[in-house]
C-alpha positions in Angstrom: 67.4 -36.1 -54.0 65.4 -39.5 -54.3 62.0 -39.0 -56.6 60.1 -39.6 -53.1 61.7 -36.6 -51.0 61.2 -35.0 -54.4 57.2 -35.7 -53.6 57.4 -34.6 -50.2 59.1 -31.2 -51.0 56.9 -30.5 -53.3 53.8 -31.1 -50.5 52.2 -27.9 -49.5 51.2 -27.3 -45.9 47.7 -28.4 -45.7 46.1 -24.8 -44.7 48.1 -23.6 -48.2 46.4 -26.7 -49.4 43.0 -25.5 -48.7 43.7 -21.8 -49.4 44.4 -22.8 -52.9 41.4 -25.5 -53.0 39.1 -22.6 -51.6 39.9 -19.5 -54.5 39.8 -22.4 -57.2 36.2 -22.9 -55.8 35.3 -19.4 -55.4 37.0 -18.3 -58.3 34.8 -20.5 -60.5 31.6 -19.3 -58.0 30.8 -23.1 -57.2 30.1 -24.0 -53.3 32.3 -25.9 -51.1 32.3 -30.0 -51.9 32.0 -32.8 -49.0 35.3 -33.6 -49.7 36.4 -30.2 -49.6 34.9 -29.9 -46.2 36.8 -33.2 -44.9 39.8 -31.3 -46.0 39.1 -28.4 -44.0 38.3 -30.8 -40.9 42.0 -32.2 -41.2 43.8 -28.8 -41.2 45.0 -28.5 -37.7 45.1 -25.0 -37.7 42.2 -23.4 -35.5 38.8 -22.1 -36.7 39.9 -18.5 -36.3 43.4 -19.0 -38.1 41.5 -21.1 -40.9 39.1 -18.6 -41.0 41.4 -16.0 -41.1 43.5 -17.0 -44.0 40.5 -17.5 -46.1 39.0 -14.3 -45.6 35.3 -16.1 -44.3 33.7 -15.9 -41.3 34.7 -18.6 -37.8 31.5 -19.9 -38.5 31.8 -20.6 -41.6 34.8 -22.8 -41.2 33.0 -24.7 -38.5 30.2 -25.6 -40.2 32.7 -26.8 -43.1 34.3 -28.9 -40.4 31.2 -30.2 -38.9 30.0 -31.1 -42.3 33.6 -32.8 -42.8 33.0 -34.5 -39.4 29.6 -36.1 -40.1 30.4 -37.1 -43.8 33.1 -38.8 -42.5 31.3 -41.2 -40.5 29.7 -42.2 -44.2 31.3 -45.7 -45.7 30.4 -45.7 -49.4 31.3 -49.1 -51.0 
């Protein structure tokens, strides 16, 4: 197996992605980042399955995913 397949198989689905991310966060009682809520806007699971997975409310995950929508509109340079 090449070192870049190696890379990829090693990838975890982005909503496992996030599930990890989230109990790291909670686990050390800080809140949700802007980058963690970009993250959460580019899972393409739905709000309730999101939601669902990490034990929080639907609304919740959309005002993550709104937050992720509107900071990404932000160009820092």
């Amino acid at each position: 197996m090449s070192f870049m397949m190696q890379i990829d198989a090693a990838r975890r689905p982005p909503l496992d992605q996030l599930a990890a991310d989230y109990r790291a966060i909670t686990s050390a009682r800080l809140e949700p980042s802007i980058d963690f809520c970009r993250r959460a806007l580019g899972v393409p699971e739905a709000d309730e399955v999101v939601a669902r997975r990490l034990d929080v409310p639907v609304a919740v995950v959309r005002g993550w995913r709104e937050v992720g929508r509107r900071a990404s509109a932000w160009s820092c340079r």
